[in-house]
TORFI-870329 format. One record per residue: x negated, y, z negated of N, C-alpha, C, CB in turn; residue in one letter; residue number from 1. Coordinates in nm, 4 decimals. Each point is the difference from the previous one (the first is absolute). Glycine has a CB too. Layout:
N
ATOM/n_x/n_y/n_z/ca_x/ca_y/ca_z/c_x/c_y/c_z/cb_x/cb_y/cb_z/res/n
ATOM/X/Y/Z/X/Y/Z/X/Y/Z/X/Y/Z/a/NUM
...
END
This chain:
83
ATOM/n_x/n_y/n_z/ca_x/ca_y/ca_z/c_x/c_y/c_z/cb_x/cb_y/cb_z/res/n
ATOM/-0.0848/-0.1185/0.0000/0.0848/0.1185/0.0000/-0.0887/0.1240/0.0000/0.1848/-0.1237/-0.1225/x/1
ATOM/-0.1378/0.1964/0.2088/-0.1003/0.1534/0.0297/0.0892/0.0889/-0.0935/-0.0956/-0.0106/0.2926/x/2
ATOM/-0.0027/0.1069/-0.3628/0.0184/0.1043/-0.0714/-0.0254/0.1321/0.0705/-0.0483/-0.1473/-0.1787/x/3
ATOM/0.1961/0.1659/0.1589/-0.0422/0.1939/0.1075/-0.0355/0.0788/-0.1175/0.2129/0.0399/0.2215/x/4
ATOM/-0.2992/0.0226/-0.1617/-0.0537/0.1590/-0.0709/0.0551/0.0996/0.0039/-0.1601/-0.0417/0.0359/x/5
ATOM/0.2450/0.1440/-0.0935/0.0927/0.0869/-0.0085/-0.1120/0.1715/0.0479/0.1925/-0.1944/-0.2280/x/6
ATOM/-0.1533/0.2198/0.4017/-0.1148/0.0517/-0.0467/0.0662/0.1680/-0.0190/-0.2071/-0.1988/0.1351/x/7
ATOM/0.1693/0.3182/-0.1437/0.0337/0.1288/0.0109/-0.0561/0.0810/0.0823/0.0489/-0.0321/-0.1785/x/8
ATOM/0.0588/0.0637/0.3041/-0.0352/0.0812/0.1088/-0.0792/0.1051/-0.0507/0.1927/-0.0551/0.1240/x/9
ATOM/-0.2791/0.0956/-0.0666/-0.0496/0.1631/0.0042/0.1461/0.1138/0.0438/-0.2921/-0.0990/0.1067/x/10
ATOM/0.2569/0.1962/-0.1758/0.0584/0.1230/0.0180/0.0101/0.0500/0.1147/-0.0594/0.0307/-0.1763/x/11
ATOM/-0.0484/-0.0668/0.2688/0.0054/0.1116/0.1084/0.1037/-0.0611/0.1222/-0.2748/0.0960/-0.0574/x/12
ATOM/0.2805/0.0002/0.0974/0.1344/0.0198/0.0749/-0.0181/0.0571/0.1413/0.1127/0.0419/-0.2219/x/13
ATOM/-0.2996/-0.0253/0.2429/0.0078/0.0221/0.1547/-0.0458/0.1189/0.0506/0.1756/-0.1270/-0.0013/x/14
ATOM/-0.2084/0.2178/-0.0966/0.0190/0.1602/0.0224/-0.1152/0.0067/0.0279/0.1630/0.0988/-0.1386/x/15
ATOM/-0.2904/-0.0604/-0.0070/-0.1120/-0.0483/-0.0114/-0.0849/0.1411/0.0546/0.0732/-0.2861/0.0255/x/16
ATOM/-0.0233/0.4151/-0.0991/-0.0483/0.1286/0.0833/-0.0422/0.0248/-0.2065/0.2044/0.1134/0.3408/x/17
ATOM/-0.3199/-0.0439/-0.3239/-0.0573/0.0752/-0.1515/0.0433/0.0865/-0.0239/-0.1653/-0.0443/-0.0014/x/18
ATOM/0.1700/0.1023/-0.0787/-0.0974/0.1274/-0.0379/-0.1089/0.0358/-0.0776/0.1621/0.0373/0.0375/x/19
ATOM/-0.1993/0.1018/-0.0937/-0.1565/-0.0130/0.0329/-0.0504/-0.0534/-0.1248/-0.0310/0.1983/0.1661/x/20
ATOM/0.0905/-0.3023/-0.2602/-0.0769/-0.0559/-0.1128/0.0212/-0.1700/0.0935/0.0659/0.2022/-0.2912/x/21
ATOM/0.0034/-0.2141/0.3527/0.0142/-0.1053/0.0532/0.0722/-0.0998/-0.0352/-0.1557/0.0688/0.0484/x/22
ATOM/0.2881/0.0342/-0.1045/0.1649/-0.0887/-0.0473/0.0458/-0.0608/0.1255/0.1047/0.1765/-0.1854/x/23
ATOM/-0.0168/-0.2702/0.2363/0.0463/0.0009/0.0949/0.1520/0.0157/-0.0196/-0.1991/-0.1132/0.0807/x/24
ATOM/0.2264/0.2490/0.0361/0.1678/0.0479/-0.0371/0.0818/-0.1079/0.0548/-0.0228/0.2647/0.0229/x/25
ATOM/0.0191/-0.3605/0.0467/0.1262/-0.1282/0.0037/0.0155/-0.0519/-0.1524/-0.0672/-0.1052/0.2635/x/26
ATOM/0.0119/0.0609/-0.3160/-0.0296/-0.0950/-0.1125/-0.0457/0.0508/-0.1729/-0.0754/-0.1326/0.2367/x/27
ATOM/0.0096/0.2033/-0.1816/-0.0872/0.1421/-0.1322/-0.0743/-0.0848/-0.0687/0.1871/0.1890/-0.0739/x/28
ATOM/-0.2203/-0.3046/0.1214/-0.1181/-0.0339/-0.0268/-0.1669/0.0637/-0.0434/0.1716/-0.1136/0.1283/x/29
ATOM/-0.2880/0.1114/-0.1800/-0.1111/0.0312/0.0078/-0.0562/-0.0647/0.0514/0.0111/0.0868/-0.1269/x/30
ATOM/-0.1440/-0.0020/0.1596/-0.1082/-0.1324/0.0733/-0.0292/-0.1148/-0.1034/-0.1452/0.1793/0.1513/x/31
ATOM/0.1653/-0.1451/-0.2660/-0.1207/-0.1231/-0.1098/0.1806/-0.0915/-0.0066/-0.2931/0.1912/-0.2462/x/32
ATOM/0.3989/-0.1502/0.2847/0.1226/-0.1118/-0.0215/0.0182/-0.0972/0.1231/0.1340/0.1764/-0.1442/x/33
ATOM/-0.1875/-0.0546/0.2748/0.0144/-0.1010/0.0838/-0.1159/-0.0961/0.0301/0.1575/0.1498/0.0773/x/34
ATOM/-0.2705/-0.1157/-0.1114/-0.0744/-0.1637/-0.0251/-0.0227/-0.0687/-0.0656/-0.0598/0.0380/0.0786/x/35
ATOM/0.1509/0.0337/-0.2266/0.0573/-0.1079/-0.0787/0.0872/-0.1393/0.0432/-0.0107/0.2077/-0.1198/x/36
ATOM/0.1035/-0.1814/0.1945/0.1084/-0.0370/0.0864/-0.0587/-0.1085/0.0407/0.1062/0.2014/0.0675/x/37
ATOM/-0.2335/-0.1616/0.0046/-0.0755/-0.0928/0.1050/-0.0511/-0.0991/-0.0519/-0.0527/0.1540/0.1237/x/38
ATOM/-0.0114/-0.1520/-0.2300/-0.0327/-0.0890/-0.0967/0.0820/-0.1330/-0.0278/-0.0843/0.2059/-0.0799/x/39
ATOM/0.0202/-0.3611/0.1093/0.0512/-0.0598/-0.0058/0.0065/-0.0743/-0.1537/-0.0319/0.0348/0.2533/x/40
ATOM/-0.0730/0.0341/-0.3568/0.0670/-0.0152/-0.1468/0.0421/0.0921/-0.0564/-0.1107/-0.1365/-0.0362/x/41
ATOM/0.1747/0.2058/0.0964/0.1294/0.1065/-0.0709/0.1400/-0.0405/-0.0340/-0.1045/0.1552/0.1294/x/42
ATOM/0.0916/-0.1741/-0.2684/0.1082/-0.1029/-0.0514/0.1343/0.0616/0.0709/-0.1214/-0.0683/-0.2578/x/43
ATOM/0.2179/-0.0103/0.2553/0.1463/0.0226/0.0073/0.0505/0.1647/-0.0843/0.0233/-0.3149/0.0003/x/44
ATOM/-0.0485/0.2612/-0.0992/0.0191/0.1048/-0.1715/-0.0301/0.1319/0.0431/-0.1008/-0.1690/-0.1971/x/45
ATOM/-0.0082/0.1728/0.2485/-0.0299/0.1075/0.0545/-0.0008/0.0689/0.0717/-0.0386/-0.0574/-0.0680/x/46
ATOM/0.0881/0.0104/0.1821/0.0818/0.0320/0.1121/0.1490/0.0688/-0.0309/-0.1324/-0.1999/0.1062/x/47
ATOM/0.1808/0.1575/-0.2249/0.1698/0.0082/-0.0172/-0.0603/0.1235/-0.0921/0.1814/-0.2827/0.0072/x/48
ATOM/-0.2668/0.3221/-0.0645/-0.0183/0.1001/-0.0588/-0.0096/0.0554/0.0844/-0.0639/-0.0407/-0.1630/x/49
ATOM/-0.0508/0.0592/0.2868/0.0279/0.1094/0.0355/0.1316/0.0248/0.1306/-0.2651/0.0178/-0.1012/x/50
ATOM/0.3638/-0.0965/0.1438/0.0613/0.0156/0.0336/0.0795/0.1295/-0.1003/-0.0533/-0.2420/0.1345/x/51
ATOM/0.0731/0.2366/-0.2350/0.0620/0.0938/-0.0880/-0.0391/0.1173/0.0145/0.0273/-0.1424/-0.1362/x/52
ATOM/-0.1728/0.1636/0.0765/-0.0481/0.1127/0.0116/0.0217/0.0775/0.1368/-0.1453/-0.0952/-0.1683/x/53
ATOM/0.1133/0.0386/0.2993/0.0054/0.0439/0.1114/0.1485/0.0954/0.0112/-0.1667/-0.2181/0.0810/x/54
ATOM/0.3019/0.0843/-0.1163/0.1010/0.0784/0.0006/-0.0037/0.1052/-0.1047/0.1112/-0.1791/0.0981/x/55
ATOM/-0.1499/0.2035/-0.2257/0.0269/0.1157/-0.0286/-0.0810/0.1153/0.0461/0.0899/-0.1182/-0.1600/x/56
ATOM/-0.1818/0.1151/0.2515/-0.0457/0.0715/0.0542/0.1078/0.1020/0.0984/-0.2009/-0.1769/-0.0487/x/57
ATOM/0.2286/0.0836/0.1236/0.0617/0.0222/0.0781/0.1361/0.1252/-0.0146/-0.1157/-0.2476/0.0394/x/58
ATOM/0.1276/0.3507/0.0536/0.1584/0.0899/-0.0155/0.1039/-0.1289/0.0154/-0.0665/0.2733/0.1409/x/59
ATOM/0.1706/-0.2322/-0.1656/0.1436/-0.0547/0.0050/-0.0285/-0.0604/0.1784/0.1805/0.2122/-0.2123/x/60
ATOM/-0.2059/-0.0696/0.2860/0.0629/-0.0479/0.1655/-0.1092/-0.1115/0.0191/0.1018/0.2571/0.1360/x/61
ATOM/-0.2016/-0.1776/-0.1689/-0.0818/-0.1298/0.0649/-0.0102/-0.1557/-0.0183/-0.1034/0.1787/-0.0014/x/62
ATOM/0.1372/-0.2067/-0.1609/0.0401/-0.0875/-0.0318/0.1047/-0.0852/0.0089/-0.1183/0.1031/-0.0652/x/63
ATOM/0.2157/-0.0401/0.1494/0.0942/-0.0663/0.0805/-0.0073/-0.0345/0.1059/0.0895/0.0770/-0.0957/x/64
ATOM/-0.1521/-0.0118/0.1314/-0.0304/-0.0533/0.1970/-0.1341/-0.1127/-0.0550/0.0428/0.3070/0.2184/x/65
ATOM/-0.1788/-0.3049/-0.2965/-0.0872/-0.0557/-0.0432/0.0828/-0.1448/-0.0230/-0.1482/0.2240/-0.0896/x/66
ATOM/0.2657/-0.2431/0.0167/0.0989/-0.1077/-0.0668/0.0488/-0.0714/0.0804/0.0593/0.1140/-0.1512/x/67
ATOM/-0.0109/-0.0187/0.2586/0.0585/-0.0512/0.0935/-0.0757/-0.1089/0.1289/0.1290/0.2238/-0.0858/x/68
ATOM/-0.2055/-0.1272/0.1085/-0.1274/-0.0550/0.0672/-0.0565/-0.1382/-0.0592/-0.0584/0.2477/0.0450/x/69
ATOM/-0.0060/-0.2502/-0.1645/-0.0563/-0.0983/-0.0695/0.0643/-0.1470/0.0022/-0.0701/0.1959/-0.1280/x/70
ATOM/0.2311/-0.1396/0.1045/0.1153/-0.1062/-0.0088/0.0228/-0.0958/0.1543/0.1308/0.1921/-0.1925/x/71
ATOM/-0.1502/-0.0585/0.2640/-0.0331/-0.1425/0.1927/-0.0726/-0.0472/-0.0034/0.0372/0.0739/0.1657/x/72
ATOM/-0.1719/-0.0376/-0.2111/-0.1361/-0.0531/0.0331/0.0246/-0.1678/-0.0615/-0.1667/0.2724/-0.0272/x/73
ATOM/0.2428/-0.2821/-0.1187/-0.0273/-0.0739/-0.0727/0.1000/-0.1100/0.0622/-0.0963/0.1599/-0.1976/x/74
ATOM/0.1876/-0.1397/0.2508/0.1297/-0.0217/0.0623/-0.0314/-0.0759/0.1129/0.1088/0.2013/-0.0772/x/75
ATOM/-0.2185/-0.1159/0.1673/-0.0607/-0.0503/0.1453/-0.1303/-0.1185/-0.0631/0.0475/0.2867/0.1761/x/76
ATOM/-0.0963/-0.3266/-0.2785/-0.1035/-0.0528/-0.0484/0.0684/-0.1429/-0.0093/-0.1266/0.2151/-0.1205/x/77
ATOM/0.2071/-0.2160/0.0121/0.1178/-0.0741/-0.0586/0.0286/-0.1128/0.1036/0.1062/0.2127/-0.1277/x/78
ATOM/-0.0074/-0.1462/0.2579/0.0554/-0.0193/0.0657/-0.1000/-0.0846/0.1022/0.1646/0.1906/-0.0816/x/79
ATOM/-0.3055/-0.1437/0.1016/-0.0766/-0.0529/0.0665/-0.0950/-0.0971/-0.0485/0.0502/0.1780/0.0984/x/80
ATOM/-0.0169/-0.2009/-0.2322/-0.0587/-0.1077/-0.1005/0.1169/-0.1609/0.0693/-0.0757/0.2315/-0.2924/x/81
ATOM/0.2184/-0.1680/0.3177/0.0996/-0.1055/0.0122/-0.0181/-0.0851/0.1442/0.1670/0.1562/-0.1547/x/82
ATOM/-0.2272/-0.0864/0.2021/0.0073/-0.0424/0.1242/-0.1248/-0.1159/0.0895/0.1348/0.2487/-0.0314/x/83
END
């Protein structure tokens, strides 16, 4: 019997434009989060943390379209796991 690994999408969403500390405005990520991300021992735990933080970063609008966005990606992942 195979054991799946539960894993947690990245944030980004495609945009992937800076500014000049080198946040990225799709996601509002930092540089030291997004190669955190990349990291293949970057626990789960920590990931869902900073999923949080990110959203409270975030304004209201952006964080809705960010939500919205995030929610296909995960949707189109899912869906292409079934197949």
């Amino acid at each position: 019997m195979t054991e799946k690994i539960t894993k947690i999408l990245s944030p980004c969403i495609s945009i992937c434009q800076y500014d000049e500390s080198g946040t990225c405005f799709g996601c509002l990520r930092t540089l030291q989060e997004r190669k955190k991300w990349k990291n293949l021992d970057t626990s789960n735990e920590w990931k869902e943390k900073n999923l949080k933080a990110i959203k409270i970063r975030m304004q209201p609008q952006h964080r809705k379209s960010w939500e919205d966005t995030y929610t296909k990606k995960i949707e189109r992942v899912l869906k292409n796991e079934k197949t």
